[in-house]
N, CA and C atoms of all chains as a GROMACS GRO file, in nm:
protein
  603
    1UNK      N    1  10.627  10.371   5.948
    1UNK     CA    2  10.598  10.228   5.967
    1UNK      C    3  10.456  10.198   5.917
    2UNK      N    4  10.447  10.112   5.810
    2UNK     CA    5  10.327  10.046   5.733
    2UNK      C    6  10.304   9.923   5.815
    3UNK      N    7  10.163   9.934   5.842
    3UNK     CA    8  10.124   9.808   5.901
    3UNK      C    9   9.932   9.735   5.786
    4UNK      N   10   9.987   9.579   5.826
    4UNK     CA   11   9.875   9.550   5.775
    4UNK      C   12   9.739   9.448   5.813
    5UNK      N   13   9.708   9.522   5.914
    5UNK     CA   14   9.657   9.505   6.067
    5UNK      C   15   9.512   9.516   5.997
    6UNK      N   16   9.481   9.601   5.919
    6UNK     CA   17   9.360   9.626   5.857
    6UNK      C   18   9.314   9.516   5.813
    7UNK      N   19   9.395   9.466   5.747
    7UNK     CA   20   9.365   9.381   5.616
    7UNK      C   21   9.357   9.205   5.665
    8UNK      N   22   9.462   9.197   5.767
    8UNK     CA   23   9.482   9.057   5.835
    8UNK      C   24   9.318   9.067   5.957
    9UNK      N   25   9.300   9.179   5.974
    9UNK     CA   26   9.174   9.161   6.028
    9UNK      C   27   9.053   9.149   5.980
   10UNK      N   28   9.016   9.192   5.818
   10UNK     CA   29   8.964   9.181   5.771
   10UNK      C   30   8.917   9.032   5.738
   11UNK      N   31   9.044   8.988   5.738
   11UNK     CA   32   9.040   8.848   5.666
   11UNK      C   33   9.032   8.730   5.775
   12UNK      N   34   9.052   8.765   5.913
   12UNK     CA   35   8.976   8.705   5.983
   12UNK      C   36   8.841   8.730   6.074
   13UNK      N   37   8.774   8.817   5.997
   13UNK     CA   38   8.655   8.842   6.034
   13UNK      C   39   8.618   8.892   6.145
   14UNK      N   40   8.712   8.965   6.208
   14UNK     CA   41   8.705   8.997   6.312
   14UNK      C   42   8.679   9.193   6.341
   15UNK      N   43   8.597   9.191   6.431
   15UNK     CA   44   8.565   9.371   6.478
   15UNK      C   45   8.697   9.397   6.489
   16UNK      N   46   8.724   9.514   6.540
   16UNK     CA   47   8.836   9.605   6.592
   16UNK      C   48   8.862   9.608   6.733
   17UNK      N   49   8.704   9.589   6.810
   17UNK     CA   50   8.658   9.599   6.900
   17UNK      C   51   8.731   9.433   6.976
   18UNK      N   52   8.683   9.313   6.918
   18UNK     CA   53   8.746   9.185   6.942
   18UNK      C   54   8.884   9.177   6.952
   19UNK      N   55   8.969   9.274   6.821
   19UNK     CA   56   9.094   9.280   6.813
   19UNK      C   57   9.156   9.337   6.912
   20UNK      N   58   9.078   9.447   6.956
   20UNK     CA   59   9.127   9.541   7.107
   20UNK      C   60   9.138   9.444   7.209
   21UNK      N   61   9.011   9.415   7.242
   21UNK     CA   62   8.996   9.309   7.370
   21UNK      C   63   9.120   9.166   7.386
   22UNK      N   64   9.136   9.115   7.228
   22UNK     CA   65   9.233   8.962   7.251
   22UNK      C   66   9.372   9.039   7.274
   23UNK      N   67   9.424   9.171   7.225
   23UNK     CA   68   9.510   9.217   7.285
   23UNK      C   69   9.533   9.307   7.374
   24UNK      N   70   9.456   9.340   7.470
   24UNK     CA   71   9.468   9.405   7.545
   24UNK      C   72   9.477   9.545   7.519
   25UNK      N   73   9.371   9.596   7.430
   25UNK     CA   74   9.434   9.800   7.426
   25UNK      C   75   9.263   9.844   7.400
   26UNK      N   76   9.262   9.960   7.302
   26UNK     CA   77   9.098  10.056   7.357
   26UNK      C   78   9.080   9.996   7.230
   27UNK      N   79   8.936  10.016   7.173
   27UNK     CA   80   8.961   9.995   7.028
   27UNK      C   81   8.976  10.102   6.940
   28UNK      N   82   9.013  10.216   7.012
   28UNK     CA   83   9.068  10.391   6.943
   28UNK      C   84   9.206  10.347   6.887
   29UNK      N   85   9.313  10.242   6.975
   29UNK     CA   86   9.419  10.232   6.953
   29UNK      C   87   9.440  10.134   6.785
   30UNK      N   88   9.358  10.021   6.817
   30UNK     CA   89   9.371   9.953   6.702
   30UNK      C   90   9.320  10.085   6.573
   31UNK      N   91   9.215  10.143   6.614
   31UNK     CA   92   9.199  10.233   6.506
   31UNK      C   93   9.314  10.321   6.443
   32UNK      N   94   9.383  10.358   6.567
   32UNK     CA   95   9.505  10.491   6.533
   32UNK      C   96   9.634  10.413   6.452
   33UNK      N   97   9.653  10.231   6.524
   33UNK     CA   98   9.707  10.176   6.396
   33UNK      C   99   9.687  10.139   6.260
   34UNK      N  100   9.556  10.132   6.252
   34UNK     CA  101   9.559  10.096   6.107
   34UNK      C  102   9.537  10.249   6.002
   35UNK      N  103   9.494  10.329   6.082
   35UNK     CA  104   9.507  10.486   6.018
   35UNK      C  105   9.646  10.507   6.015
   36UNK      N  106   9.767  10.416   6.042
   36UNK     CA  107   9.880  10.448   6.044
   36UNK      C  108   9.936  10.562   6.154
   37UNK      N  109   9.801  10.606   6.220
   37UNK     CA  110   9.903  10.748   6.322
   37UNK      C  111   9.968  10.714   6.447
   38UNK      N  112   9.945  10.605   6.487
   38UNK     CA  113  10.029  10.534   6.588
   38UNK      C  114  10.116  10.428   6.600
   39UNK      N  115  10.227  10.417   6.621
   39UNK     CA  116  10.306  10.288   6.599
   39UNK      C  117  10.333  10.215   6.747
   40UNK      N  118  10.286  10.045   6.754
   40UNK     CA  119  10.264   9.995   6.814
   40UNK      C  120  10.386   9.987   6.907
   41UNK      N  121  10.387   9.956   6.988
   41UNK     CA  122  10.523   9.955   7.092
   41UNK      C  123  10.536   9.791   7.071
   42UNK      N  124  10.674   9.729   7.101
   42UNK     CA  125  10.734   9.607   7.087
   42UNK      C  126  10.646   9.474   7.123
   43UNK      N  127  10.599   9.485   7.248
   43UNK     CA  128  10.538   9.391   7.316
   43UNK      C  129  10.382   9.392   7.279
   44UNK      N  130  10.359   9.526   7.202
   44UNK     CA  131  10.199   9.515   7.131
   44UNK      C  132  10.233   9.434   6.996
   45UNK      N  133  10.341   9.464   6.909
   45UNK     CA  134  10.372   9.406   6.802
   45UNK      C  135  10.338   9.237   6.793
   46UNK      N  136  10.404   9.194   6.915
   46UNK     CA  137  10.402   9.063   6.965
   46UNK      C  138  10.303   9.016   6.991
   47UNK      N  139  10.181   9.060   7.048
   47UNK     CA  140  10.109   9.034   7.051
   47UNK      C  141  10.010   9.040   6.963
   48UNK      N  142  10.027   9.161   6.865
   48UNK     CA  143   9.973   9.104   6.731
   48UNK      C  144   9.970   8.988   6.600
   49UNK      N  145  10.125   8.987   6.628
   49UNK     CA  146  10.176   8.847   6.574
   49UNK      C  147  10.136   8.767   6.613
   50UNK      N  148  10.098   8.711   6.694
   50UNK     CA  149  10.072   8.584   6.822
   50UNK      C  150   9.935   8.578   6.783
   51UNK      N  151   9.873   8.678   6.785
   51UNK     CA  152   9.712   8.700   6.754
   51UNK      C  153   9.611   8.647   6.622
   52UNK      N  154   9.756   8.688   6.512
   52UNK     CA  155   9.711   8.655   6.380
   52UNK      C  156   9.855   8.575   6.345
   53UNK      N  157   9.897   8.503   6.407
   53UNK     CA  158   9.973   8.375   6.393
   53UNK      C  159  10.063   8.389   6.299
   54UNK      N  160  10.125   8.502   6.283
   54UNK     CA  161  10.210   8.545   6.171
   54UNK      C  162  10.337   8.641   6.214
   55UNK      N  163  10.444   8.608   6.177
   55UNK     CA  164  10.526   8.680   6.190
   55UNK      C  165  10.577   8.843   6.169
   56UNK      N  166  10.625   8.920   6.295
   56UNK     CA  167  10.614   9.031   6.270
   56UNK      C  168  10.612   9.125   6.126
   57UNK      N  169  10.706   9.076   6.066
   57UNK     CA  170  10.754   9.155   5.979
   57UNK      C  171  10.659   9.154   5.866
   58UNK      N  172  10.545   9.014   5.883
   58UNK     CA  173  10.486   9.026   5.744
   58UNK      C  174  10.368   9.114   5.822
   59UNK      N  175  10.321   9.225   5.923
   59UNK     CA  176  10.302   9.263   6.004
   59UNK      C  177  10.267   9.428   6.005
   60UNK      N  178  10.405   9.411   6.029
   60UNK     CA  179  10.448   9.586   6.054
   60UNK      C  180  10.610   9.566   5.896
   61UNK      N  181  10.581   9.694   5.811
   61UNK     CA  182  10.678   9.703   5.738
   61UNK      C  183  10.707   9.828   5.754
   62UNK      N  184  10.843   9.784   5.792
   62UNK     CA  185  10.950   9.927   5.815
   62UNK      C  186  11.025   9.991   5.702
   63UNK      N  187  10.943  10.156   5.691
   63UNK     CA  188  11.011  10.209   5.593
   63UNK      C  189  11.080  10.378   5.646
   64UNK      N  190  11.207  10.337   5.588
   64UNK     CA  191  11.334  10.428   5.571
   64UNK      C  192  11.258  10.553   5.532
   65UNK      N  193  11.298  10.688   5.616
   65UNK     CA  194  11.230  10.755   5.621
   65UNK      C  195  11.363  10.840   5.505
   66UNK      N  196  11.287  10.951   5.415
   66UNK     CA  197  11.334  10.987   5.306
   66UNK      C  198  11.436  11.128   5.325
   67UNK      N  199  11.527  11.134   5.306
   67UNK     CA  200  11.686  11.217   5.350
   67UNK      C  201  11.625  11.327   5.232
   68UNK      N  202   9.170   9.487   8.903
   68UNK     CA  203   9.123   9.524   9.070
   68UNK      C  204   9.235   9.598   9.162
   69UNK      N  205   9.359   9.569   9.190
   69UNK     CA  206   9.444   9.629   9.271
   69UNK      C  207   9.472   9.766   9.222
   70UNK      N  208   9.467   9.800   9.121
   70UNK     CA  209   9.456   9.962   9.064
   70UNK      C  210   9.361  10.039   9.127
   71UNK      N  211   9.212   9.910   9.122
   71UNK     CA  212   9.099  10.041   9.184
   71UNK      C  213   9.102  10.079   9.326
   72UNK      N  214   9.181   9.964   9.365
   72UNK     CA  215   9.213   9.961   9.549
   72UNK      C  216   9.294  10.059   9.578
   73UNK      N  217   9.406  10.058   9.477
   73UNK     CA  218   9.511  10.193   9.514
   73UNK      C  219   9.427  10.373   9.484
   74UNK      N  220   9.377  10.317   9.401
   74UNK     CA  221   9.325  10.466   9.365
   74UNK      C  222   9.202  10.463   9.463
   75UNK      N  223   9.126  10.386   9.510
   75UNK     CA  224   9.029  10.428   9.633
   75UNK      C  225   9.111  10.452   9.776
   76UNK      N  226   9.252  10.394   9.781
   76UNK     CA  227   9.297  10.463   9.891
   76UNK      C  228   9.345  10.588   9.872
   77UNK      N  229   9.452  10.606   9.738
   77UNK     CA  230   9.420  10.786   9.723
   77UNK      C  231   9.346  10.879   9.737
   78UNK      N  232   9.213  10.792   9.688
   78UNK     CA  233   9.103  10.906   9.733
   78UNK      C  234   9.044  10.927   9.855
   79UNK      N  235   9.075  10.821   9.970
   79UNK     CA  236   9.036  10.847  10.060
   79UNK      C  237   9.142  10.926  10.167
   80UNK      N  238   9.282  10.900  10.126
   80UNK     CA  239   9.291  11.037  10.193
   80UNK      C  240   9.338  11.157  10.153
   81UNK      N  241   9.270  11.175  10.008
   81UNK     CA  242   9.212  11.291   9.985
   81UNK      C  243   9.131  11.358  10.048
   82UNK      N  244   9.023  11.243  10.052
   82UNK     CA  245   8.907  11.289  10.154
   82UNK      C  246   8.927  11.320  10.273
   83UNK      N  247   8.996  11.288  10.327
   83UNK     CA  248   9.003  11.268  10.450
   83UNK      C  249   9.112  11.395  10.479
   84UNK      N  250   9.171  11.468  10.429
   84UNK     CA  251   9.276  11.603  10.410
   84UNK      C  252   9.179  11.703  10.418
   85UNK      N  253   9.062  11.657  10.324
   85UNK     CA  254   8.940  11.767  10.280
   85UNK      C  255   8.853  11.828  10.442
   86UNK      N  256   8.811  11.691  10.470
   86UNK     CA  257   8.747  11.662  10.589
   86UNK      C  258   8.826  11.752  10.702
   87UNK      N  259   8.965  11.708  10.708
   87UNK     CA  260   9.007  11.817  10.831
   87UNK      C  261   9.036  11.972  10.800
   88UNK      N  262   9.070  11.985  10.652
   88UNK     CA  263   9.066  12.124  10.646
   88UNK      C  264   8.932  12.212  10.653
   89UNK      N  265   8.813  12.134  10.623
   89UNK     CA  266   8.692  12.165  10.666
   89UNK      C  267   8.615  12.209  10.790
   90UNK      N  268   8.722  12.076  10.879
   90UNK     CA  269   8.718  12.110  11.026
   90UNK      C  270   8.770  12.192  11.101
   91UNK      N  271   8.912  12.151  11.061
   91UNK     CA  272   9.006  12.325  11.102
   91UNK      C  273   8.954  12.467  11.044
   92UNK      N  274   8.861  12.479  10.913
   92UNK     CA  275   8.782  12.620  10.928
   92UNK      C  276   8.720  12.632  11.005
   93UNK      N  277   8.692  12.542  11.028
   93UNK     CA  278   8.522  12.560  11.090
   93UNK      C  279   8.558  12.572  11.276
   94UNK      N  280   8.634  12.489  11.316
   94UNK     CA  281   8.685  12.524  11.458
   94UNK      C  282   8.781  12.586  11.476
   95UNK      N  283   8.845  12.667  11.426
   95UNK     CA  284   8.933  12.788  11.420
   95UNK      C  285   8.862  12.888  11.389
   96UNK      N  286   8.913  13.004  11.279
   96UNK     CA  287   8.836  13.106  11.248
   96UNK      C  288   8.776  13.080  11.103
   97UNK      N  289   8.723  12.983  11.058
   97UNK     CA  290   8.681  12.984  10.950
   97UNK      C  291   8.751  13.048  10.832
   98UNK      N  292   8.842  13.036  10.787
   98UNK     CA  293   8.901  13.120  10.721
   98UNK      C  294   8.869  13.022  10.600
   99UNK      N  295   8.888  13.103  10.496
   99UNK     CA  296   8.723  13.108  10.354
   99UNK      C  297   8.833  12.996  10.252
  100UNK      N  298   8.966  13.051  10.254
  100UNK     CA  299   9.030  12.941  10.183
  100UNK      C  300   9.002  12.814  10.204
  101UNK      N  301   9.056  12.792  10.359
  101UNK     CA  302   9.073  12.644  10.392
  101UNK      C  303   8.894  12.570  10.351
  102UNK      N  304   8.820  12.670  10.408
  102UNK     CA  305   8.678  12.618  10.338
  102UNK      C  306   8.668  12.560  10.237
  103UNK      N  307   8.717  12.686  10.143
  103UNK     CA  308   8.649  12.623   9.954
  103UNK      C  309   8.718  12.490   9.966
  104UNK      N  310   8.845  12.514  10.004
  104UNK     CA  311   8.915  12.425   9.958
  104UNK      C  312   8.884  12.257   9.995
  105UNK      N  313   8.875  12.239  10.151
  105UNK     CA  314   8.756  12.158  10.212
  105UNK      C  315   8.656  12.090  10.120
  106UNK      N  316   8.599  12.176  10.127
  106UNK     CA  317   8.487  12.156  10.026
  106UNK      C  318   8.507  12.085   9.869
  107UNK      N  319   8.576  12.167   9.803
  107UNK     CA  320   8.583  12.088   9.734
  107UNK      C  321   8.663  11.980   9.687
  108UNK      N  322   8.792  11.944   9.806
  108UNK     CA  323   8.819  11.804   9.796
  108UNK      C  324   8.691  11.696   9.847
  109UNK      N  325   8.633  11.760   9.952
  109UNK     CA  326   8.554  11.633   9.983
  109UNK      C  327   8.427  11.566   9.857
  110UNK      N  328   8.390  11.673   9.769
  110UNK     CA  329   8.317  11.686   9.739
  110UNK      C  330   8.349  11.627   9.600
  111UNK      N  331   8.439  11.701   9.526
  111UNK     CA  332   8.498  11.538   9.405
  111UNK      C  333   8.535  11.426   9.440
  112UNK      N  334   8.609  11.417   9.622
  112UNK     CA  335   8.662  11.287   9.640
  112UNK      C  336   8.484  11.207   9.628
  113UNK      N  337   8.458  11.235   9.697
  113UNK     CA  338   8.317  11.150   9.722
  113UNK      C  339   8.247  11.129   9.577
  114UNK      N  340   8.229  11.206   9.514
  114UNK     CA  341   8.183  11.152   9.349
  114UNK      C  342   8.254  11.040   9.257
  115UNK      N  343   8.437  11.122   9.279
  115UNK     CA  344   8.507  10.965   9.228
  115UNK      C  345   8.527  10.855   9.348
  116UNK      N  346   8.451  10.862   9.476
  116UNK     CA  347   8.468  10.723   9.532
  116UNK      C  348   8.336  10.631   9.504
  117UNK      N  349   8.248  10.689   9.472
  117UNK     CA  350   8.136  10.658   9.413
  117UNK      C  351   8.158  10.619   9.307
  118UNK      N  352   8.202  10.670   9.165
  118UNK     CA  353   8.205  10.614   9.046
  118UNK      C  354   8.304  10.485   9.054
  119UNK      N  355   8.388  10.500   9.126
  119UNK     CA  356   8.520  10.368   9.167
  119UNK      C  357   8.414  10.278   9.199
  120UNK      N  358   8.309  10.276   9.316
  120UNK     CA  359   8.251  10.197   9.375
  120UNK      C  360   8.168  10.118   9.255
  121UNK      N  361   8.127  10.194   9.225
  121UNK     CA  362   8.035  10.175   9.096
  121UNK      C  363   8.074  10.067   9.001
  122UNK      N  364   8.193  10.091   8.942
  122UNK     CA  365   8.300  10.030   8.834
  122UNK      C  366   8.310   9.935   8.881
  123UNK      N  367   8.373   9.934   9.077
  123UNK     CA  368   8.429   9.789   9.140
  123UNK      C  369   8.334   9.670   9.113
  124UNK      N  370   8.163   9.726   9.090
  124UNK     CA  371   8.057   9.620   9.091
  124UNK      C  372   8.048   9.577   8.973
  125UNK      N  373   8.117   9.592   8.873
  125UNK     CA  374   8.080   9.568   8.709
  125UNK      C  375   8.193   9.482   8.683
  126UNK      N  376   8.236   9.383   8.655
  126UNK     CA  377   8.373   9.309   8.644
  126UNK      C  378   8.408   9.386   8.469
  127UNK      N  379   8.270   9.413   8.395
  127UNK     CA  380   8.355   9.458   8.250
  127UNK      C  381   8.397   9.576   8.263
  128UNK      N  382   8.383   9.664   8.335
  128UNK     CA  383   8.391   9.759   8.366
  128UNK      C  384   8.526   9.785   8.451
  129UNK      N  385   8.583   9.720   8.518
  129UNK     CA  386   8.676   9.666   8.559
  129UNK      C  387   8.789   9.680   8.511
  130UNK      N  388   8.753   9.535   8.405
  130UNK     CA  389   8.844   9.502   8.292
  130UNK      C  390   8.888   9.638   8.213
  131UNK      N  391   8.777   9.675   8.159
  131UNK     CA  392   8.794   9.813   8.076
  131UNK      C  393   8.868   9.916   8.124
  132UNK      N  394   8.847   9.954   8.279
  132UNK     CA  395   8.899  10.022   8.364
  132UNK      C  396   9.047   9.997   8.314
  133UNK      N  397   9.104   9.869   8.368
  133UNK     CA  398   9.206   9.835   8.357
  133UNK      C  399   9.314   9.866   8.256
  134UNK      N  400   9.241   9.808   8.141
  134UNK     CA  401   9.318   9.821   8.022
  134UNK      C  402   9.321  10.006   7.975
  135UNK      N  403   9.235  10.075   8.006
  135UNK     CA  404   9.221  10.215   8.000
  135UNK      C  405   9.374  10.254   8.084
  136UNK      N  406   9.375  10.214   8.202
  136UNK     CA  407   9.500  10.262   8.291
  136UNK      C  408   9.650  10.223   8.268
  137UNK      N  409   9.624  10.116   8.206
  137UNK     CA  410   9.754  10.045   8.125
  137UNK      C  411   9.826  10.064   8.012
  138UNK      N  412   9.685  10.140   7.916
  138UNK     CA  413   9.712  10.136   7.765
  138UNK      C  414   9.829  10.185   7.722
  139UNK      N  415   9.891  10.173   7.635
  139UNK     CA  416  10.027  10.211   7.579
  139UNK      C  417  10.003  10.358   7.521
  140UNK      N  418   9.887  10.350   7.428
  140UNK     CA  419   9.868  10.472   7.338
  140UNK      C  420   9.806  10.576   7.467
  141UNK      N  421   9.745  10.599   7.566
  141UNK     CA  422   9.726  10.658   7.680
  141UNK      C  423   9.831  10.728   7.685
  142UNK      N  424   9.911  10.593   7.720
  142UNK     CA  425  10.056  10.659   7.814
  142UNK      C  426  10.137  10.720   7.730
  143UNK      N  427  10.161  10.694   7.586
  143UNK     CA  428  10.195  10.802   7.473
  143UNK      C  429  10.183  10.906   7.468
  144UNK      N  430   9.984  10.950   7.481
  144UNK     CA  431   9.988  11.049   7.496
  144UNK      C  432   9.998  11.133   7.634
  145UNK      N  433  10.006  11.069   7.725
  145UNK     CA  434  10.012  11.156   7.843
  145UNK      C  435  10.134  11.198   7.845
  146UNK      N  436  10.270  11.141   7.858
  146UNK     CA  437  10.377  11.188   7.799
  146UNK      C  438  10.432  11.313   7.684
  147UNK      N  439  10.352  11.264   7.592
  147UNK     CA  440  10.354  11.354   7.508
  147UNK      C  441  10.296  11.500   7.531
  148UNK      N  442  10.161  11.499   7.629
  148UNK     CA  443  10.123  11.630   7.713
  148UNK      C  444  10.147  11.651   7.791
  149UNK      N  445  10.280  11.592   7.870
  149UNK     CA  446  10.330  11.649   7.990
  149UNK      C  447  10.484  11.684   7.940
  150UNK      N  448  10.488  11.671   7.794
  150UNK     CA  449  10.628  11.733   7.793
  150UNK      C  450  10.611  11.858   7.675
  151UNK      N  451  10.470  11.809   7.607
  151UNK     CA  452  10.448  11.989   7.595
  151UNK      C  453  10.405  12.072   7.647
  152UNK      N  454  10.348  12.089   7.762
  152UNK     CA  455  10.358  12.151   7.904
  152UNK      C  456  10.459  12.184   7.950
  153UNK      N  457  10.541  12.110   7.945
  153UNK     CA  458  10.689  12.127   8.018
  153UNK      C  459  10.728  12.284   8.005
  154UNK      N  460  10.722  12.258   7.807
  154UNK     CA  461  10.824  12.360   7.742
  154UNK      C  462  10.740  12.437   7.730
  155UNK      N  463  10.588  12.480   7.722
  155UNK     CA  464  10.488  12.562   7.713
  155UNK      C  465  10.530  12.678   7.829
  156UNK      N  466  10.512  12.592   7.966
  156UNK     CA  467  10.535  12.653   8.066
  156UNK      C  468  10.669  12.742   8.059
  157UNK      N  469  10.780  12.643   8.052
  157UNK     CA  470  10.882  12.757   8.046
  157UNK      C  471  10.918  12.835   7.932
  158UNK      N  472  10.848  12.856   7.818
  158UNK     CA  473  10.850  12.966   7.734
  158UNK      C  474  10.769  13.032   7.781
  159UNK      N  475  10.693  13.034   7.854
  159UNK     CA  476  10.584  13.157   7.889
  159UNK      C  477  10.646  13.210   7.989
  160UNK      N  478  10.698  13.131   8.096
  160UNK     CA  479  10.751  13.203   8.183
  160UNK      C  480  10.891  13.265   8.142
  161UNK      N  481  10.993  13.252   8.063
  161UNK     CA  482  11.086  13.278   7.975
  161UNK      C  483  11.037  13.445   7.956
  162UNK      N  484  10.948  13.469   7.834
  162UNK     CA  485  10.814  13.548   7.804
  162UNK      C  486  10.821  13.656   7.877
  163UNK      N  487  10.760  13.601   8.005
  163UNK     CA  488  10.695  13.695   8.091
  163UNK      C  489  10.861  13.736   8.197
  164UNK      N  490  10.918  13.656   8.216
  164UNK     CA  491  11.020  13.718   8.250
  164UNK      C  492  11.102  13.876   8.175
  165UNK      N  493  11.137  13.845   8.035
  165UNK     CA  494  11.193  13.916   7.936
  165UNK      C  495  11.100  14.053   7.982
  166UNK      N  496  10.946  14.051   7.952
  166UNK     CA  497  10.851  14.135   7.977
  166UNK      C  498  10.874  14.201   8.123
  167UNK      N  499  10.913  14.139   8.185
  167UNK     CA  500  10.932  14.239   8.330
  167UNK      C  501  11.062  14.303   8.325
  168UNK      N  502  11.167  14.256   8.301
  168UNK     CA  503  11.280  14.290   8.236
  168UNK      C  504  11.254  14.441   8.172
  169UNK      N  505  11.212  14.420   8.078
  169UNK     CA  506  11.198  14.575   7.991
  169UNK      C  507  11.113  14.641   8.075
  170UNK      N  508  11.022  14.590   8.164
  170UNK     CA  509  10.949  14.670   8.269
  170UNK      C  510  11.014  14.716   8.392
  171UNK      N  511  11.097  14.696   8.383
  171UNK     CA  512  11.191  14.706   8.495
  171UNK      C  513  11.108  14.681   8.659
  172UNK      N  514  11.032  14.562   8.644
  172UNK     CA  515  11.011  14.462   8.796
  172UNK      C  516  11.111  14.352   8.798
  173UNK      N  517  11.225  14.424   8.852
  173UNK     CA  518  11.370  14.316   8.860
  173UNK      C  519  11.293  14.229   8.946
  174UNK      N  520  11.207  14.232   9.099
  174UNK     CA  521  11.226  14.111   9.166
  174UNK      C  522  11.150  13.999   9.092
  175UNK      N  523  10.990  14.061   9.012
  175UNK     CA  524  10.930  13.946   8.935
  175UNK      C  525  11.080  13.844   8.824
  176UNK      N  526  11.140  13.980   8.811
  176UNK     CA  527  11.159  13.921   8.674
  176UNK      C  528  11.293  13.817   8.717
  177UNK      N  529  11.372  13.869   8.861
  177UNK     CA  530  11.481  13.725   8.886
  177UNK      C  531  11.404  13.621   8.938
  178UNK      N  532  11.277  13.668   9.034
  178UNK     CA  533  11.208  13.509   9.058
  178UNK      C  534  11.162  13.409   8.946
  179UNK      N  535  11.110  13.491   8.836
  179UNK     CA  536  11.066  13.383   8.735
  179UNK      C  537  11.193  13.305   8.649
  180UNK      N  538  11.302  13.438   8.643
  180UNK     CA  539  11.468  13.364   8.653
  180UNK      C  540  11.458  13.205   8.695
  181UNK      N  541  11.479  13.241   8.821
  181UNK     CA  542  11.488  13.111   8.900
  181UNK      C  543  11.379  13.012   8.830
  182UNK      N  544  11.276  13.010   8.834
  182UNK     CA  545  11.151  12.932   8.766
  182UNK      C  546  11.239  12.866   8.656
  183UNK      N  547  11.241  12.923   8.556
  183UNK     CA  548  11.291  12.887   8.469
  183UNK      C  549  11.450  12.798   8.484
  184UNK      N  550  11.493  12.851   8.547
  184UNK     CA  551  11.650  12.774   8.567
  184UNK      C  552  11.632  12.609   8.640
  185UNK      N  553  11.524  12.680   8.700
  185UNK     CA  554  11.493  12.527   8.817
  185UNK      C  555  11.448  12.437   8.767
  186UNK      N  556  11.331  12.434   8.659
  186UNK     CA  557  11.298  12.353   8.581
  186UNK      C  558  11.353  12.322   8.478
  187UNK      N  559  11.477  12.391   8.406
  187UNK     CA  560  11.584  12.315   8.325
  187UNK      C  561  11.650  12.215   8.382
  188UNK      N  562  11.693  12.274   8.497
  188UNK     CA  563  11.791  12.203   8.617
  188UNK      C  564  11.710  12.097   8.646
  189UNK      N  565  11.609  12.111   8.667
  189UNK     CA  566  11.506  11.940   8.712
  189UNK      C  567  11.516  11.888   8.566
  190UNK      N  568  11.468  11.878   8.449
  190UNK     CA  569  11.424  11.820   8.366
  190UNK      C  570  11.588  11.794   8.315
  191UNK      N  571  11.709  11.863   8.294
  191UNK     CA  572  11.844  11.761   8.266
  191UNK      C  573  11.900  11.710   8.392
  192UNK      N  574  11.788  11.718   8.518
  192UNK     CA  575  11.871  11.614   8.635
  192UNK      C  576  11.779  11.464   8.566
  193UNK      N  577  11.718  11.516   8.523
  193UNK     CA  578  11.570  11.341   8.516
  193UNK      C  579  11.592  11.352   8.376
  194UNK      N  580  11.669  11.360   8.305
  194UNK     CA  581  11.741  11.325   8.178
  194UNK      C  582  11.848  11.218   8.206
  195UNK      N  583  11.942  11.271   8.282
  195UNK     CA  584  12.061  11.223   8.338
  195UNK      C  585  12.019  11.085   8.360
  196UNK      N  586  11.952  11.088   8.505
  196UNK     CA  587  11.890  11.003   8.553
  196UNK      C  588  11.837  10.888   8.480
  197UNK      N  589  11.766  10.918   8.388
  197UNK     CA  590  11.663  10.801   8.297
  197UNK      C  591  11.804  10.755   8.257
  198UNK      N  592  11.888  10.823   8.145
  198UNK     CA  593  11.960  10.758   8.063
  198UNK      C  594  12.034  10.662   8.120
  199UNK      N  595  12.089  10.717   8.269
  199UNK     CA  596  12.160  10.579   8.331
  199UNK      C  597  12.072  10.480   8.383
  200UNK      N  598  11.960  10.528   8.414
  200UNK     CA  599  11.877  10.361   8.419
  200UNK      C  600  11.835  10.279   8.313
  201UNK      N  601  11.820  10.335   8.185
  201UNK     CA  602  11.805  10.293   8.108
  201UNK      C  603  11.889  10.251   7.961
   0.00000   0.00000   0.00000
């Protein structure tokens, strides 16, 4: 799962630290998402969306893992 | 706040377990276990009722508290180290069973048997379990 949490934060000027706090988590966590090593649970998703006023999917992109 | 309340009543009767096993050494025959042991519940309880106290006076601190006890990625990983523990544990004891086995200490080696069986038997009873609640 590709997320683009980095970049939507970038572009609203915002710390990691701010991003932690308006959603509720450490700011290790926002870090471990945008390093990609953690994938957000449902109701964090949501609240990222909600956060940066955008719909999940343009968000978090789900990719098919390779057979 | 109601987190730090629950966890200051845990700790107090922690403390307070510490306190009588302290007392029961001490007015019985002192026996050295119940001491240490005394001792050193009272003695972390009282440091983390202090640092609790501490935190309770800081509202960011609080907050932080909070979201620390809540966090998702926390609880990820605590999960995730309590279920490689799980299987740590019973391959070692697995291990050390086999090892008494060829040593021929049958009673070590059916008690750790049991160890091992019991904690399969717990962990696909709370398999079972989750899946139908969930």
């Amino acid at each position: 799962m590709k997320n683009n949490i980095a970049e939507l934060r970038r572009a609203a000027q915002i710390t990691q630290e701010d991003l932690a706090n308006a959603v509720g988590v450490s700011r290790q966590t926002i870090i471990s998402l945008e390093g990609g090593r953690y994938t957000a649970s449902l109701p964090l998703a949501f609240k990222l969306a909600n956060y940066f006023g955008q719909p999940i999917e343009n968000i978090f992109v789900y990719e098919e893992e390779e057979k | 706040m109601k987190k730090i309340k629950q966890q200051a009543i845990y700790l107090a009767v922690l403390w307070a377990l510490g306190a009588i096993m302290l007392l029961c050494a001490i007015f019985t025959d002192m026996n050295e276990m119940m001491t240490g042991m005394g001792c050193a519940l009272l003695f972390v309880c009282t440091i983390s009722l202090l640092k609790l106290w501490k935190i309770s006076k800081n509202p960011d601190s609080v907050k932080q508290m909070e979201i620390l006890q809540n966090e998702e990625r926390l609880v990820f990983i605590s999960n995730k180290a309590a279920k490689a523990t799980l299987f740590s544990v019973i391959a070692i004891q697995y291990a050390a069973m086999l090892a008494a086995v060829f040593m021929r200490y049958n009673e070590i080696a059916t008690l750790l048997g049991f160890f091992v069986c019991g904690q399969l038997l717990i962990y696909v009873f709370f398999s079972k379990y989750y899946s139908k609640k969930y």
